[in-house]
C-alpha positions as CSV (number, residue, x, y, z in Angstrom):
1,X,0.0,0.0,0.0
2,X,2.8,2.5,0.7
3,X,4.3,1.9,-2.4
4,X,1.4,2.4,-4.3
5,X,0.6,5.6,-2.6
6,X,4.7,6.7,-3.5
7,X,3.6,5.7,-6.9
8,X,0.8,7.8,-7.1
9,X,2.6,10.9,-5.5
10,X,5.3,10.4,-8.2
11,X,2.8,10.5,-11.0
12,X,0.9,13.9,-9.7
13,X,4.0,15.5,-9.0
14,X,5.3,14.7,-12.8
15,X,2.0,15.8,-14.3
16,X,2.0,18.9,-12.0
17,X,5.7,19.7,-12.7
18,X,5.1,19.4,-16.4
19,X,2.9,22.7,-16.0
20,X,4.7,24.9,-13.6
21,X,8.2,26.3,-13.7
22,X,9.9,25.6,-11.4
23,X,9.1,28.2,-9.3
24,X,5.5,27.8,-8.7
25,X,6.3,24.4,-8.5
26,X,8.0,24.8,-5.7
27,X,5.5,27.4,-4.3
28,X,2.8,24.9,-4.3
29,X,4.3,22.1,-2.3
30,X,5.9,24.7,0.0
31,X,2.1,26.1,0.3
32,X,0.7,22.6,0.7
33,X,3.4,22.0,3.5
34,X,2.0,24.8,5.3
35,X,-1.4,23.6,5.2
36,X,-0.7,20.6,6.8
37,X,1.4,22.3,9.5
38,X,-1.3,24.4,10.3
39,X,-3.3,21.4,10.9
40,X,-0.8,19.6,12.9
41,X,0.3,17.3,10.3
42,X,3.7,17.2,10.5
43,X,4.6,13.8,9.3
44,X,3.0,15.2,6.0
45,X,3.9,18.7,5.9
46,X,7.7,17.9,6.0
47,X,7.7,15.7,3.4
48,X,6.6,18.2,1.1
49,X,8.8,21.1,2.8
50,X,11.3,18.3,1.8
51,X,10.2,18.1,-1.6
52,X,9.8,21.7,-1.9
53,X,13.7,22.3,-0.4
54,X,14.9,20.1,-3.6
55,X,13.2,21.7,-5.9
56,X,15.4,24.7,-5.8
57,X,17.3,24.7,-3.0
58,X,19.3,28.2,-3.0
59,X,16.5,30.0,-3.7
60,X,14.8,31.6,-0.7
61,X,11.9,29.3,-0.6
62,X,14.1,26.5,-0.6
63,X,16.1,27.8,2.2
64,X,12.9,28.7,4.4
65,X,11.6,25.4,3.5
66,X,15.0,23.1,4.4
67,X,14.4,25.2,8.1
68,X,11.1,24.2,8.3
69,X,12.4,20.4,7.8
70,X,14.8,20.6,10.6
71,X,12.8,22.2,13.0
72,X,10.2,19.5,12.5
73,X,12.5,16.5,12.7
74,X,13.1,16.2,16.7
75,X,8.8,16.9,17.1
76,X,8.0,13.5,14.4
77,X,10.9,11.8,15.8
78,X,9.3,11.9,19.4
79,X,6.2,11.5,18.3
80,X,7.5,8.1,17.1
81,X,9.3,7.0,19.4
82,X,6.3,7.8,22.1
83,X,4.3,5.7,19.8
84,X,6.2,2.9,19.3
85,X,7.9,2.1,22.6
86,X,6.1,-1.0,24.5
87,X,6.3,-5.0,23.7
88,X,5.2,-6.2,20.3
89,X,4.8,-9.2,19.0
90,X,5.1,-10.4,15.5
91,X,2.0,-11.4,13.6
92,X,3.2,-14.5,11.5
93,X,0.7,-15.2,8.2
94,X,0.1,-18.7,6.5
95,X,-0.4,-21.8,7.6
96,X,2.5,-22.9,9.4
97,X,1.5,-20.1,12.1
98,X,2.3,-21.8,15.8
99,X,4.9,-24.4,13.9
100,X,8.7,-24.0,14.9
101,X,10.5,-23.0,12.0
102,X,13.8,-24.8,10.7
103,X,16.0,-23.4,14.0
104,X,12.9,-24.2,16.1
105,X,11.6,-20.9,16.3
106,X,8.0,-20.4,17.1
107,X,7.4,-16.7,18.2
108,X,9.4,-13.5,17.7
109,X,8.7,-10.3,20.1
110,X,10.5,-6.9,19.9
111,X,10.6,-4.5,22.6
112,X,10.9,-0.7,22.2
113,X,12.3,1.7,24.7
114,X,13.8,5.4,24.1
115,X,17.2,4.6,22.6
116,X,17.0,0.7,21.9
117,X,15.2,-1.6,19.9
118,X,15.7,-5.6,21.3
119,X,14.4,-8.4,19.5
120,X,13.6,-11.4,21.0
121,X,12.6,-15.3,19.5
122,X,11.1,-18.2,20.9
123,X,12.3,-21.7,20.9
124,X,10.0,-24.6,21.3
125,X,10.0,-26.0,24.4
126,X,11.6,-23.2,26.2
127,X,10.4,-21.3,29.0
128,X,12.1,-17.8,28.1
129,X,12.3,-15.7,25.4
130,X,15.8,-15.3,24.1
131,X,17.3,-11.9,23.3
132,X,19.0,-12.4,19.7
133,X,20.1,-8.7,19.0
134,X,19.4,-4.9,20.0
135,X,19.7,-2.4,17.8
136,X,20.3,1.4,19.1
137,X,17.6,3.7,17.3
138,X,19.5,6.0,15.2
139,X,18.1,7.8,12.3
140,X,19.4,7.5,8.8
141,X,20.9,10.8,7.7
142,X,21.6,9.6,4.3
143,X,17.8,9.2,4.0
144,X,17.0,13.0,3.5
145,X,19.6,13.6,1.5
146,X,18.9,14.4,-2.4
147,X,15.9,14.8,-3.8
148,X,16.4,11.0,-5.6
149,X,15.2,9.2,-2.3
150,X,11.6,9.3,-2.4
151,X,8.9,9.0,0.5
152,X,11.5,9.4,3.2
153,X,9.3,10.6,6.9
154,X,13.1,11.7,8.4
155,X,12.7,8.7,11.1
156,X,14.0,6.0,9.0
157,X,16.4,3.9,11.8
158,X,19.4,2.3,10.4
159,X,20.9,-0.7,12.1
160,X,24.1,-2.2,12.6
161,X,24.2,-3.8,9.4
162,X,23.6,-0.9,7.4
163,X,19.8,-2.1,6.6
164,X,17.8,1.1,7.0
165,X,13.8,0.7,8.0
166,X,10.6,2.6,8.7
167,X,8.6,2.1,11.5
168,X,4.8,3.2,11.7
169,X,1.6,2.3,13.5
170,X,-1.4,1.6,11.0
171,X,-3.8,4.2,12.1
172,X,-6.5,2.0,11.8
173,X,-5.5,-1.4,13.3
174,X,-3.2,-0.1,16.0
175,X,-0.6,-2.6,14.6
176,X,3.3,-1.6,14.4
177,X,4.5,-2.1,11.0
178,X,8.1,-2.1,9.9
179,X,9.3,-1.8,6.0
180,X,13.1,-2.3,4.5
181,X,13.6,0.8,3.1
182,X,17.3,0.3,1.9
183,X,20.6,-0.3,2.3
184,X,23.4,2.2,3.6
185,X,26.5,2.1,2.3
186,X,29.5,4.6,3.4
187,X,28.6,7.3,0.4
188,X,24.9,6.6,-0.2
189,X,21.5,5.5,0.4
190,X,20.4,2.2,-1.5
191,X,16.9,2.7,-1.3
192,X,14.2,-0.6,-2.2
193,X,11.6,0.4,-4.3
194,X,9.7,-3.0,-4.9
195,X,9.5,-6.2,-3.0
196,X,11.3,-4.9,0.3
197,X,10.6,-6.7,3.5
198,X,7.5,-5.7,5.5
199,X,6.4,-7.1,9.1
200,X,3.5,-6.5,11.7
201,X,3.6,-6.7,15.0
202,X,0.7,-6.3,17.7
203,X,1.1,-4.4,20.8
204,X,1.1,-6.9,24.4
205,X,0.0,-5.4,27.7
């Protein structure tokens, strides 16, 4: 689903661009941006105030809009990090649900607190879960960089391994989801634009 929304956005902003300068361009998702700020939509408002910083980004605009960005990057990252700290548990789909896996494995549980992500896994018979890994939340700077990385929220984590992924509860379900966005290299920003990894988790008490 959000790749077909990022596919749609692409398209409108192509057919959009093909009838504005740049400038107005520009103006319009800038003016967009502020519509949604006004609302209190900040995870949508700086995307376009990202957008609208690429465009042209020496003009003045651009340089009002890239300051809008990054005074709206520590508000969305708390927001997320309030949202998403507690114990989840991984939904797994088909039917081999409740059947250990090849290594045994029959549940796998994350738990969320302010700096660290720690994910946990299940063997059968055991009486404890077992804590596989922990990952320290850092966001991925190489994510807002350039205007060629496309749906980027500015609270992409990248982990140890260089794997860079989103985080986001489903509005409607109250599920945690979490989607490969890319790869990090030293230099760039790999980013997956089909068939990257997607998971769901549901929140315990």
């Amino acid at each position: 689903m959000k790749k077909l929304i990022l596919l749609l956005f692409l398209i409108c902003s192509q057919l959009f661009g093909q009838n504005m300068s740049k400038e107005e361009f520009q103006k319009d998702r800038f003016n967009l941006g502020m519509s949604f700020l006004t609302k209190g939509e900040n995870e949508r408002a700086i995307k376009l105030f990202n957008h609208a910083q690429h465009i042209i980004p020496d003009n003045k605009l651009g340089q009002i809009a890239f300051k809008k960005c990054d005074s709206l990057k520590p508000i969305i990252r708390k927001k997320l990090k309030q949202d998403i700290i507690g114990n989840w548990k991984k939904i797994h789909k088909g039917s081999n649900w409740g059947i250990p896996d090849e290594n045994g494995i029959i549940g796998e549980m994350i738990t969320i607190n302010e700096n660290e992500i720690l994910f946990f896994e299940l063997y059968k018979n055991a009486k404890e879960w077992c804590l596989v890994k922990t990952e320290p939340i850092v966001f991925c700077k190489k994510a807002e960089e350039g205007s060629e990385i496309y749906d980027v929220t500015f609270t992409e984590i990248t982990f140890k391994n260089k794997e860079v992924w989103q985080f986001y509860i489903e509005e409607k379900s109250g599920l945690l989801k979490t989607f490969l966005f890319g790869h990090e290299s030293d230099d760039t920003l790999s980013q997956i634009i089909c068939g990257g990894i997607s998971e769901e988790y549901f929140k315990l008490e």
